[in-house]
N, C-alpha and C positions, 0 to 999 in steps of 0.2 A: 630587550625582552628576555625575560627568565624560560628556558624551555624546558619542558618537563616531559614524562612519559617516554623515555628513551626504550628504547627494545635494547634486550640484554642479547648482547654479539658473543657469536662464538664462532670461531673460523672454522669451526670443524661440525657446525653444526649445518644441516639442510636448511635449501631454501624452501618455506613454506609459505603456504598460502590459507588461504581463512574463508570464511564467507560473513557478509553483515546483510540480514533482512533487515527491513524496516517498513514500518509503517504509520499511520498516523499520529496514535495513540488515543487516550481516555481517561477521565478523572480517575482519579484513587478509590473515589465514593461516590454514592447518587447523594451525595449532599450538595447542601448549598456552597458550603465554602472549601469542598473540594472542587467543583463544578466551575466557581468562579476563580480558584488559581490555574485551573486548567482554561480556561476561557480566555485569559486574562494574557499567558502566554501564546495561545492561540493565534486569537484575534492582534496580537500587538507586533506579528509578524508582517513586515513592508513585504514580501511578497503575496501574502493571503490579502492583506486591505493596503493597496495600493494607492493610498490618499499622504500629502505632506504632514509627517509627524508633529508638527503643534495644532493642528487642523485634526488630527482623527485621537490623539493619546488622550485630550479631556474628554470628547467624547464618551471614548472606551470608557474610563476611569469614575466616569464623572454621572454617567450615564445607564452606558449597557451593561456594567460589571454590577450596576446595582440594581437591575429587571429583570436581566434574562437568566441569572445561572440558579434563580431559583426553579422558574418553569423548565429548563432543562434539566434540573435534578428532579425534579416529580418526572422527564418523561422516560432518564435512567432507570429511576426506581423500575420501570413497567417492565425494562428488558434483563434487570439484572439476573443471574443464576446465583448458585451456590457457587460456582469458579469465580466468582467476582464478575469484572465486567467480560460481556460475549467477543466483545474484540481484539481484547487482552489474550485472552481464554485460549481463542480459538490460533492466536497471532501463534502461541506458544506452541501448540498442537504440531503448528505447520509447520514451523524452524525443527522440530523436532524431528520429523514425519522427513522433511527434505534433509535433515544432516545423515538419517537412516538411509535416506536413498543415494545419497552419493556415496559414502561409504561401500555402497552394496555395488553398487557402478565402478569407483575406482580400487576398490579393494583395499582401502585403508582411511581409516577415520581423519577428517578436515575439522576445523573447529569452525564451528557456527553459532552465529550468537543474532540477536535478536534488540531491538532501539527501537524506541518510540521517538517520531519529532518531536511530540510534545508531549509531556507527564515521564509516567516511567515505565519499562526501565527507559534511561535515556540511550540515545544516541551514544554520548560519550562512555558511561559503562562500560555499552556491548564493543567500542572500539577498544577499551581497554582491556576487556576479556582476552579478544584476539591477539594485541598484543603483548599480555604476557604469557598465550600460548605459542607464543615465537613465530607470531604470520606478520613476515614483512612482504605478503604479496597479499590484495584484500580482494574479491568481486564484489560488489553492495547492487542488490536488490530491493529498491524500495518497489513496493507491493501496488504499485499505481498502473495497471498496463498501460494505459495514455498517458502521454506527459500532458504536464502544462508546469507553468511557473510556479505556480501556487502551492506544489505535492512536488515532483519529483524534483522541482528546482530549489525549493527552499529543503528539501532532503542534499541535496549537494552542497548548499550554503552551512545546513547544521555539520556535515564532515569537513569542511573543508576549515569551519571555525575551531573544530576540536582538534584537528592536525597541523593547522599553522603553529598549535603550543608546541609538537615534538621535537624535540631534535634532530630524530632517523625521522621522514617519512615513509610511510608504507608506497609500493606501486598498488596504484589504483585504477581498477575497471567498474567501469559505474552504468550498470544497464537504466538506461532513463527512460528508455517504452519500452514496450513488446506487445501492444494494440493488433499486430498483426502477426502475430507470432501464427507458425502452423499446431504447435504444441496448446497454447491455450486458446484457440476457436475450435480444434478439434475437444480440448476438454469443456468449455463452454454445452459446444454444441453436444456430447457426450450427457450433460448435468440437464441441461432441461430437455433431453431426449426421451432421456428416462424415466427424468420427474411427471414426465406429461402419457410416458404409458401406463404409471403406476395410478396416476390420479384422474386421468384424460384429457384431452387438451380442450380450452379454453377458445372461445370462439377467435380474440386476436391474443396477439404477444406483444407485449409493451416492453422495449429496451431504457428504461428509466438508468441516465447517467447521471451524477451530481453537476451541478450549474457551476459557470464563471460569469461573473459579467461581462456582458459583449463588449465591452471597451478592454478587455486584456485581451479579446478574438482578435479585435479589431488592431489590436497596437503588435498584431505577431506572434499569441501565441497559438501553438498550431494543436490544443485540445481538440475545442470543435471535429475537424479533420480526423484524428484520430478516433474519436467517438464514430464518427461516421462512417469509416474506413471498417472498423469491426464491427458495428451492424450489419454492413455491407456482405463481409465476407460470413456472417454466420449465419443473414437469410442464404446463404446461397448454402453452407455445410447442411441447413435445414431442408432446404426448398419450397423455401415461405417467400411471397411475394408481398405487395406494398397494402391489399387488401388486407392481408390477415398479420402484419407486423409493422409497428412503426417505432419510431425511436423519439424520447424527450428527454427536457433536464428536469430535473429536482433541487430541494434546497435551498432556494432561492433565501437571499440577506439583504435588505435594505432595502430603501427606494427606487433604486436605479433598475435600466433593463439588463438584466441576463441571458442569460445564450437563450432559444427557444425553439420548438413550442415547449412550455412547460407542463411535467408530468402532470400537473390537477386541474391543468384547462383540458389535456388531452382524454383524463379519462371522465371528466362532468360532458366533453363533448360525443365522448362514445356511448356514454349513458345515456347522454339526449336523442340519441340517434337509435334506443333500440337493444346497443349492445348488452347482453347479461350475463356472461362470464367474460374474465377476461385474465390471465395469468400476467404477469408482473417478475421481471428478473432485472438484477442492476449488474451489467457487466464490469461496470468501473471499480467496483466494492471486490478483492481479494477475499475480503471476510466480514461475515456478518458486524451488526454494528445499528451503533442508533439509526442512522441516517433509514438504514432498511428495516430491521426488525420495528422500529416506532411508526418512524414517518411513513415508510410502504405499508407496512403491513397490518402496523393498528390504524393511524391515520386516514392515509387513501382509503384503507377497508372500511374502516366506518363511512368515510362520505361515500363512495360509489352504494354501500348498501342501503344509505339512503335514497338514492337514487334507486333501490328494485334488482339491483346487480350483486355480482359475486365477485371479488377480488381473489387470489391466489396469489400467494408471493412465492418465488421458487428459490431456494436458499441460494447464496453466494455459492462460489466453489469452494469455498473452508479448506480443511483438510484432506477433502477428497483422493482415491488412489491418483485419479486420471489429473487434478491441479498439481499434488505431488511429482510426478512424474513428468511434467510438461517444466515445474519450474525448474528439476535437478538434470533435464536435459540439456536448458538453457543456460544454466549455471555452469556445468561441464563445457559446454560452447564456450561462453566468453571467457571460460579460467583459460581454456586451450592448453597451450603450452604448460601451465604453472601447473597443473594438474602431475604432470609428468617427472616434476623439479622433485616431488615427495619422494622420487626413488632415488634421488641424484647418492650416486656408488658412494659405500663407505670409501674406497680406495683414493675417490677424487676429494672427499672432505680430509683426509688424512694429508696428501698432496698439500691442500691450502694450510693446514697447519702446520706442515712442517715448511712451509716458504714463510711463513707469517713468522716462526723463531728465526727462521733463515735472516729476516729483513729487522729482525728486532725487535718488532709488533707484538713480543710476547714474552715477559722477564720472568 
């Protein structure tokens, strides 16, 4: 194997550390044939569609690349801005917004860079940024508070494929949940606090998370749980009970059963029952995105108001002060120590380089 992407060594330089968000990603275009290279890598991820590769690649290829990424680019189109795409947009906001608040915490600039799993920037890029600003210690925060296989595990699989090329590995800390963090259910709970004095609150609260199929619940992976685990703890930051809040999935792909109950049986059955507001927030979304600005909020919103109702979608935590601050706390948490390595004394880097002529290591 040929290795490449070496970090450039200097004995006398600090040890530094970096930071990699990440997140999903999203087509380049609301077109059709951006839609479907971005699809195309999506979907043909073994951890996202867990079926045997000559059994699911025609399929995809043969099939779904040729239906679906038109009707997803018509539902692009609806959410796109002038930033381009809202998840892109907003991704950038908040790498940004969080490199400003560590800084402001540790009192010296970390380099923080920004990967999408899929589309761009890539994964691999944002690791190459950091390291050729000389971070051979990394944190990686993919933007999933729940884990599952599908998001934070196939995030692990995209680094650990781009770093098998190096020759130096970096040390790596790799936060894979934080579902229960104190920092993001108190921002959570902070974001529809507000949003619900400013607008008034909606007869229930719907916790609309994205679905897996229940055979990856079933085979180990512990989403489910964590979806439920942070419902749990944000009726209680709220003090909402099972009458006026409940939790579903969304999203649903294919024929098979997914987690449930699902978010459009749950709100056709709150509708049949009477209910007519109803506010709509998706804990699992970091940042807005198709899944919520289409599917919740034009989507649901048109069926329930067919039904006589009012939907309310209350934005992801974006950018937000209170997401900012909840993520650059937890980020300073798991750097810990490495945080501290940015001061490591000229006197003791002078030390290594002059043992490093001592031993030869330097002609």
């Amino acid at each position: 194997m040929k290795y490449e992407g070496q970090i450039d060594f200097a004995h006398d330089a600090p040890l530094r550390a970096g930071v990699l968000i990440t997140n999903l990603g999203t087509p380049d275009a609301p077109e059709t044939k951006a839609v479907r290279r971005y699809l195309a890598e999506f979907l043909s991820d073994p951890r996202v569609v867990e079926r045997p590769r000559w059994l699911w690649l025609p399929v995809l290829y043969g099939i779904i690349l040729n239906l679906r990424p038109r009707k997803s680019a018509e539902a692009y189109a609806k959410i796109w801005s002038d930033e381009g795409s809202p998840l892109l947009a907003i991704s950038r906001r908040l790498t940004k917004a969080v490199a400003d608040a560590i800084e402001r915490e540790l009192g010296t600039p970390i380099p923080v860079a920004l990967g999408m799993r899929y589309g761009n920037p890539s994964i691999e890029n944002a690791l190459s940024y950091l390291r050729d600003r000389g971070a051979s210690r990394i944190v990686a925060l993919p933007l999933y508070p729940q884990y599952s296989a599908t998001t934070s595990g196939s995030t692990f699989d995209a680094i650990a494929g781009v770093l098998q090329r190096w020759r130096w590995v970096p040390d790596l800390r790799f936060i894979a949940h934080y579902h229960d963090d104190a920092g993001y259910i108190d921002a959570l709970a902070s974001s529809i606090r507000d949003w619900r004095e400013k607008n008034g609150a909606g007869e229930r609260l719907l916790l609309s998370f994205h679905g897996i199929p229940q055979r990856y619940f079933d085979a180990g992976d512990p989403y489910h749980c964590h979806c439920h685990k942070t419902a749990r703890l944000l009726a209680s930051a709220l003090d909402l009970d099972s009458e006026r809040m409940a939790l579903s999935f969304q999203s649903r792909f294919g024929p098979e059963a997914w987690l449930k109950p699902y978010t459009v049986e749950t709100l056709d059955a709150w509708a049949k029952a009477g209910v007519r507001r109803v506010d709509v927030v998706a804990p699992g979304f970091a940042a807005d995105c198709l899944e919520t600005l289409e599917e919740i909020a034009i989507q649901y919103g048109d069926r329930f108001r067919e039904h006589g109702g009012e939907l309310r979608y209350i934005p992801a935590l974006n950018d937000a002060a209170v997401h900012v601050t909840a993520l650059c706390k937890r980020l300073i948490q798991e750097g810990g120590e490495w945080w501290r390595s940015e001061d490591d004394s000229e006197d003791e880097r002078m030390s290594r380089l002059e043992r490093a002529r001592a031993l030869g290591a330097i002609r």
